[in-house]
C-alpha positions in Angstrom: -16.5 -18.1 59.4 -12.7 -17.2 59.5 -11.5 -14.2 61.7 -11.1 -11.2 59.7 -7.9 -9.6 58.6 -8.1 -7.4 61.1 -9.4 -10.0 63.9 -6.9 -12.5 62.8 -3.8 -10.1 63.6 -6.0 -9.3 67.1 -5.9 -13.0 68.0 -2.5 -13.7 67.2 -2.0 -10.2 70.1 -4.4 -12.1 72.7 -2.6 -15.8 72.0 1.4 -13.7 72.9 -0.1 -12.5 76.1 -0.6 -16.5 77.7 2.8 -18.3 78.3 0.2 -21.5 77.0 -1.6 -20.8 73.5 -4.4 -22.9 75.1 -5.3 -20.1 77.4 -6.2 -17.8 74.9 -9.9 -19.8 74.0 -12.0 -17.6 75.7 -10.4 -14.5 74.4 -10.4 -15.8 71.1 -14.0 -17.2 71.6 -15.1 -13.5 72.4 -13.5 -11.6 69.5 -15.4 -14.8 67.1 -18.6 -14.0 68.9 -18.3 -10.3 68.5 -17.2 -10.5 64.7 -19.9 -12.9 64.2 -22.6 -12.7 66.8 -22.3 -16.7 67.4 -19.4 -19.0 67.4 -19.9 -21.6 64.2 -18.2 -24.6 64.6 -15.7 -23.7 61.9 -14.7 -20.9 64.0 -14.3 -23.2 66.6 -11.8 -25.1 64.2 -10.1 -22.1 63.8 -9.4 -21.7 67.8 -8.0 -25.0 67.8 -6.0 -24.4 65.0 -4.9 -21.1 66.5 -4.2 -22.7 70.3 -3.0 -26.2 68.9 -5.8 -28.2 70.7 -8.3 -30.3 69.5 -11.6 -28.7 68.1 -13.2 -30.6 71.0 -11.6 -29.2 73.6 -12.4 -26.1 72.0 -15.9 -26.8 71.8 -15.7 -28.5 75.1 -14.5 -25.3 77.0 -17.4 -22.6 74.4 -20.2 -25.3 75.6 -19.4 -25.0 79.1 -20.0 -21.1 79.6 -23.4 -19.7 78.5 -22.6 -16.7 77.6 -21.4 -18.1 74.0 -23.6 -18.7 71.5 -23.4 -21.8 69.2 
C-alpha cells in the first residue's frame, strides 16, 4: 500500500533531514508500519523509490530489525 497524502508529504520531511536519502529507511519504514500495521513489499518499493536504492536493500535493512513486520 502507498503512503498516504498526508504520510507521503511526512516522508518527503524525514528524507530533507539526512544529508543521504538512504538514511531515511527506518524512518520511513516506521511511518509505513504505523499507517499500515505491517510493511508490504510494495511499500517496501516505495522506500526505495523514495531513498533511490534498490528494493533489496530496502528489504535487506526491514528484515534485519524485528521490530518490523513483514
Amino acid at each position: 500500500m502507498a503512503f498516504t497524502e498526508k504520510n507521503l508529504a511526512q516522508a518527503n520531511e524525514i528524507i530533507a533531514q539526512y544529508p543521504q536519502k538512504k538514511s531515511a529507511i527506518i524512518p520511513l519504514a516506521h511511518l509505513a508500519q504505523d499507517q499500515d500495521g505491517w510493511l508490504s513489499p510494495a511499500t517496501m518499493r516505495e522506500i526505495a523509490k523514495l531513498t533511490e536504492v534498490t528494493a533489496a536493500q530496502v528489504q535487506g535493512t526491514c528484515s534485519f530489525y524485528t521490530m518490523f513486520k513483514r
